[in-house]
N, C-alpha and C positions, 0 to 999 in steps of 0.2 A: 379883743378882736385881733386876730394875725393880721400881718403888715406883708407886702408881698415887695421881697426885695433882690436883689441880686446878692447870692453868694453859691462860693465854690471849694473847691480844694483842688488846687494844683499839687499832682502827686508825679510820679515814674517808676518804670520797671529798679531801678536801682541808682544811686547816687550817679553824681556827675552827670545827670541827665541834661542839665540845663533848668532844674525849675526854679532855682535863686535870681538868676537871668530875667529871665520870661516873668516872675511874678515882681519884679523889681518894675520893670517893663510896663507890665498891666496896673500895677498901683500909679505910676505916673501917668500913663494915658487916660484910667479912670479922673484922676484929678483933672486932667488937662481938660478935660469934656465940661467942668464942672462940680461931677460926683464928689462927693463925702466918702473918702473909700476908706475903709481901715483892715488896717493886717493884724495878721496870725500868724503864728511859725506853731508848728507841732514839734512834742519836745522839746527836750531842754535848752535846746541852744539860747545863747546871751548874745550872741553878734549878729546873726540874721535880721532880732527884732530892730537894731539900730538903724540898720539900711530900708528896712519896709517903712520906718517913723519918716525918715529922710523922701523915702520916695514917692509916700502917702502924702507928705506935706506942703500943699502949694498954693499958689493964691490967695494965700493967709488964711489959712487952714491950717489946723497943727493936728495930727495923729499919732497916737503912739503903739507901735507895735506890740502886741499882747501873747505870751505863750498859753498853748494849753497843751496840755500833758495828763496823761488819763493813767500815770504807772507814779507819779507822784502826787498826783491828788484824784480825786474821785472822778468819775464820769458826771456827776451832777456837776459839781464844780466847774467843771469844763462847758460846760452848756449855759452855767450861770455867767460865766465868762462872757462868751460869745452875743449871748444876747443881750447885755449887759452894754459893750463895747460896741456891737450891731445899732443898735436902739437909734441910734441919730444917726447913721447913716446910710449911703444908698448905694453903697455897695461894699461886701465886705470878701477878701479873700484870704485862705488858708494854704499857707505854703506848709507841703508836709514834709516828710524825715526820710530820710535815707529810700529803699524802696514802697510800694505800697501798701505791702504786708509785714512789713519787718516791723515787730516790735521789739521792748525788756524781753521778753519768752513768747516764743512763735509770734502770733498778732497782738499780742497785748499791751496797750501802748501806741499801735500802729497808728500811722496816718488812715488806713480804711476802717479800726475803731473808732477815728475820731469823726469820721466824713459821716459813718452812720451815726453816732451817739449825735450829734449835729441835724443830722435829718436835710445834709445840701449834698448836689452834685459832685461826679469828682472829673475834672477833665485832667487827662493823661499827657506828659510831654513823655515822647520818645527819639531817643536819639537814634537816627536810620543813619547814620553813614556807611554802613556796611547793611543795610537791610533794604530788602523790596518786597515782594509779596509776603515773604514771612511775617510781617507785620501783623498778619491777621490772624494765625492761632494765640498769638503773641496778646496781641489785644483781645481775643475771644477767652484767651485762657483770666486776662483779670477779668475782663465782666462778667464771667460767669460761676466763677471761685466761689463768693460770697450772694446768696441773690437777694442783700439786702444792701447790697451797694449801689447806687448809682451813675456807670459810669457812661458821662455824657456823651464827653466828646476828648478827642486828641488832637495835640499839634507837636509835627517833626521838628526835630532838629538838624542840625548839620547839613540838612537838602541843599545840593549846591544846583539843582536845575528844576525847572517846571517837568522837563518830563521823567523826573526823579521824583516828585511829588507825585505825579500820576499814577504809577505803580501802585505809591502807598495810599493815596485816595483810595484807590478799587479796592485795595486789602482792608482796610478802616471799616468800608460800608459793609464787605464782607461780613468783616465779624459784627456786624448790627452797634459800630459805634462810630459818631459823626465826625467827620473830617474837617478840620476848622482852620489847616494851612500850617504854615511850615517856616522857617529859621533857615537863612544858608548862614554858613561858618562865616565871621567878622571878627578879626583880630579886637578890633577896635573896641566890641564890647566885651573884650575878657576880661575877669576879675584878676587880681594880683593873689598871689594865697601867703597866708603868714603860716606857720607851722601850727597854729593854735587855728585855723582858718580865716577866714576873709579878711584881707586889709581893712582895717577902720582907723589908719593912723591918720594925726590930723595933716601931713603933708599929702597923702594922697587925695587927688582929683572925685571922691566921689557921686559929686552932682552930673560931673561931665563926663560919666562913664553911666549914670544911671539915664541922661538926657539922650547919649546916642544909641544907649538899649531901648528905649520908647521908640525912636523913630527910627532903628533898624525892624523890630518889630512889628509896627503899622502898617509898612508896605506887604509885607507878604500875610498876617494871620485878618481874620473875619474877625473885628472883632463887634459888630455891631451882631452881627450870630450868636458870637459868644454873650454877649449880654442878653439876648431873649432865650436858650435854652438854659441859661443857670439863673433864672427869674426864680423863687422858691416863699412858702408861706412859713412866715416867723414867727413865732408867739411872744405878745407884749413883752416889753424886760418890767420885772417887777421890781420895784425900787427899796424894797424891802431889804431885800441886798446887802445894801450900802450902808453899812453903818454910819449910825448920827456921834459914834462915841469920840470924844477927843480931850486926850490926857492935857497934862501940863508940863511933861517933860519935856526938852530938848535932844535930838539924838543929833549928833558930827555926822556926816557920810562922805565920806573919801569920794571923790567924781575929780577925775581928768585923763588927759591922757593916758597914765599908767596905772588906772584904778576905772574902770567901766563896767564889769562884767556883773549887770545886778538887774533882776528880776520884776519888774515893776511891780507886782503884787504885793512882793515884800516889802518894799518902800508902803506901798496902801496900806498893808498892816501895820508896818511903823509910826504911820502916821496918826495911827487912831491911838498913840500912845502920847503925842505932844507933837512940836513943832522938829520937823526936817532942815535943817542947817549943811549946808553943801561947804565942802573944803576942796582944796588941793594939796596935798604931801608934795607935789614935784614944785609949786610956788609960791604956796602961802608959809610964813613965817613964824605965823601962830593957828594954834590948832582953839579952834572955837570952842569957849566954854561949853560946857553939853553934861548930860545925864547919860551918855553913851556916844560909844564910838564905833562906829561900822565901818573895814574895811573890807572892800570887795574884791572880788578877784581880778586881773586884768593882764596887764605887760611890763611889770616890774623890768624884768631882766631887759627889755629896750630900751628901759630910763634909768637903770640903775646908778649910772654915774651924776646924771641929775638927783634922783633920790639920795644917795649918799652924799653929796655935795651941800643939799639942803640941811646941816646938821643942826639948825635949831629948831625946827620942825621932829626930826627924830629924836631929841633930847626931848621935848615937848610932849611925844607919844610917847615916850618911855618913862617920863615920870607921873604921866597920867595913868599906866597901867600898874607901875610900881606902887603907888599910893594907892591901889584897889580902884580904881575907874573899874567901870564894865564896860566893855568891850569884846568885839564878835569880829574874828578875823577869817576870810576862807581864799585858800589860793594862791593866790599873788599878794593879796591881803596880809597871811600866815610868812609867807617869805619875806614881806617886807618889815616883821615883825622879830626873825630872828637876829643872826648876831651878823650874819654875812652870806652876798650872793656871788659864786663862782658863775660867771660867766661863761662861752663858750669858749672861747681864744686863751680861758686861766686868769684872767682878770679878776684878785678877788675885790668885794665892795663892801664896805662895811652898812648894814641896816641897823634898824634899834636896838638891839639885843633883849629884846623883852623875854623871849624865848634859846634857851641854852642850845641850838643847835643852827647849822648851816644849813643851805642849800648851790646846788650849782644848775647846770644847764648842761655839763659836761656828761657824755655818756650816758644819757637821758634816755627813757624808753615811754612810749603813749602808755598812761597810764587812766582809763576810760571804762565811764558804764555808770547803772542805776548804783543807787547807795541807799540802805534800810540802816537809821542812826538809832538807837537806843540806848540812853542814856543812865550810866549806872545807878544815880539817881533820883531818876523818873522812870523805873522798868515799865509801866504801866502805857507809857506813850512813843511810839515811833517816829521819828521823823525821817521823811525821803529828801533825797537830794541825788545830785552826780556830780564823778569826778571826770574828769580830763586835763591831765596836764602832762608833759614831758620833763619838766623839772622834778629833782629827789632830795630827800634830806640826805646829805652828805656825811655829815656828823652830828651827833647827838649827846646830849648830858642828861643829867636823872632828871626827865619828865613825869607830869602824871598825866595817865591816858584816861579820859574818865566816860569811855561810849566802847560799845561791841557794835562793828560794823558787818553788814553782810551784803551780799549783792544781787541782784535781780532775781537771783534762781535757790537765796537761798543761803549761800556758802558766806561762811565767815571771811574776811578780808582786812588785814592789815594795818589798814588807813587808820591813823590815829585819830581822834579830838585832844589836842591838848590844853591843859588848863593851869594856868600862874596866876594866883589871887582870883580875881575877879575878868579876868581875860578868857579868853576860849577862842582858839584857831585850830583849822584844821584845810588839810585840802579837797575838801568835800564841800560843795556850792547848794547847800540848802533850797528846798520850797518850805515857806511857812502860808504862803497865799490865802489855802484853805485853810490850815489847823494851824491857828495863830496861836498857839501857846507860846512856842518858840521865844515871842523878844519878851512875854512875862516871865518868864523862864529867866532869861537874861537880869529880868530888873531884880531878882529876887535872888540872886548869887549872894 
């Protein structure tokens, strides 16, 4: 029997709208009421979902922010997701990606594939500081793009007056989409950006920037409106789902500071292989017995001199990979795996040297997008993933590269996988979520 709950996708004409903000926002206020609310970030990102878990979690409630991505796993997948993570709660919302139709290739991918493969609402933030009536072909032209989307309702940004909202009110009902109120500009809740995106260091203040974005927001937006037009009918989560299976292995997984950037799915599939063991490279001593080591991606190069400093921890990870451990390194994980990290300022740092090559931060260019991995191997199976990093290998010695990579549309790229014994790093940040081969793959090196 479907369950009638609240959920939505907060989307925008195009990045920097404001929907990190706002749905940062609305995941605390929903808590604050009460609600069980739980997030979603569309796409790949790994740092949004940390701030929605943060923001979702209050009153002794814990929520953990969930991706779904329909260009690295399936549209079913994505649904299984949702409802899955929906199931126990009473309100669930999807913060999407860049604009509303931007996917990997034209929409696919998009946050308005996911809104429909979903079957919820999409309420619109638009940034008006330079807009008034234009607002309304503007909002006429998404709701009528696709007419299996549903777009609710909208709320402005940057409105610094009521009778600046007024304008865009009339323009709103215009185009037959409901006006739900408005944001004026507040230093106070701006995010900090790190070059890799949003601060999630542990010195920054994040409770007390996501607390003063819930109550800058309450004053001006509806949201007790918003919660009766994104009321929507869900179909039971089947728990079939969920696998009952679980190994007897132990896997290491790198979590701190300078190691965050990880998937929760893929943890779920790890786990159906034995028991999860959490370390730290920046403070622990000893690297925990285990049947595998997983380092993830994150902010090496900000604790570099911490990481290097820790040398019995890198001696520790380097004789575990030297003696054939298996180990899966992606990223910041891969960096802190070779022999040294240049800095930006020329500071070199010595890492494990598991890997015959450097990296630095100097003269760095964004290196970003979908990844199709096929593994020399296993030609039979694909795996997706994405890259995003500004850091390069600098220098390099006789690696083996052992994957053909290509990228969203197709085209061959670059990107190594490399492999020493039983190790495998690359700068490529994997989904295994749905097609858990992956860490059998790994056990079976």
């Amino acid at each position: 029997m479907e369950v009638i709950k609240t959920a939505f996708l907060l989307a925008a004409p195009s990045s920097g709208s404001g929907k990190t903000t706002l749905t940062l926002a609305l995941l605390r206020l929903f808590a604050e009421r009460g609600l069980t609310v739980q997030p979603f970030k569309c796409g790949p990102d790994y740092l949004d979902t940390r701030l929605h878990s943060l923001a979702a979690s209050w009153g002794g409630k814990s929520r953990t922010g969930i991706n779904l991505d329909t260009f690295m796993a399936s549209k079913e997948h994505a649904q299984k997701l949702f409802y899955r993570y929906s199931s126990d709660a009473d309100a669930s919302i999807v913060e999407g990606v860049m604009g509303l139709f931007d996917g990997a290739e034209k929409s696919e991918g998009s946050s308005a594939e996911i809104a429909t493969t979903l079957g919820i609402p999409v309420i619109m933030v638009v940034n008006a500081q330079s807009m008034a009536y234009s607002a309304a072909p503007l909002l006429y032209g998404f709701r009528t793009f696709d007419p299996r989307l549903n777009l609710a309702g909208v709320i402005f940004n940057q409105v610094n007056s009521l009778s600046h909202y007024r304008y865009l009110e009339a323009a709103a009902r215009d185009a037959g989409v409901e006006p739900l109120g408005y944001l004026p500009h507040n230093k106070a809740v701006a995010i900090s950006q790190r070059h890799l995106g949003l601060d999630t260091s542990t010195g920054y203040d994040r409770e007390g920037v996501i607390a003063a974005m819930a109550e800058h927001v309450k004053k001006t937006v509806d949201i007790e409106r918003l919660l009766e037009i994104t009321k929507v009918a869900l179909p039971p989560f089947d728990p079939v789902f969920v696998s009952g299976q679980k190994g007897d292995r132990v896997i290491a997984v790198a979590r701190d500071a300078a190691f965050n950037f990880i998937y929760h799915e893929n943890l779920e599939a790890l786990s159906e292989y034995g028991d999860i063991v959490f370390f730290s490279p920046l403070d622990d001593k000893r690297l925990p017995k285990a049947d595998m080591v997983y380092l993830a991606g994150g902010y090496p190069e900000l604790y570099a001199e911490q990481l290097s400093a820790n040398g019995a921890m890198r001696q520790q990870i380097a004789s575990y990979c030297r003696n054939g451990g298996v180990a899966y390194a992606e990223c910041g994980g891969m960096m802190y795996l070779g022999r040294a990290i240049t800095l930006k300022e020329g500071t070199v740092l010595p890492m494990c040297g598991v890997f015959d090559f450097d990296t630095t931060m100097q003269d760095g260019k964004l290196s970003l997008g979908y990844r199709k991995v096929v593994l020399d191997d296993r030609p039979a199976v694909e795996f997706s993933g994405h890259e995003f990093h500004y850091s390069r290998v600098s220098r390099q010695g006789e690696l083996q590269n052992i994957a053909a990579v290509k990228n969203a549309r197709g085209e061959s790229i670059e990107t190594p996988v490399f492999r020493a014994k039983n190790t495998i790093a690359s700068y490529i940040h994997l989904y295994w979520g749905e097609n858990r081969f992956f860490p059998n793959y790994l056990f079976t090196l």
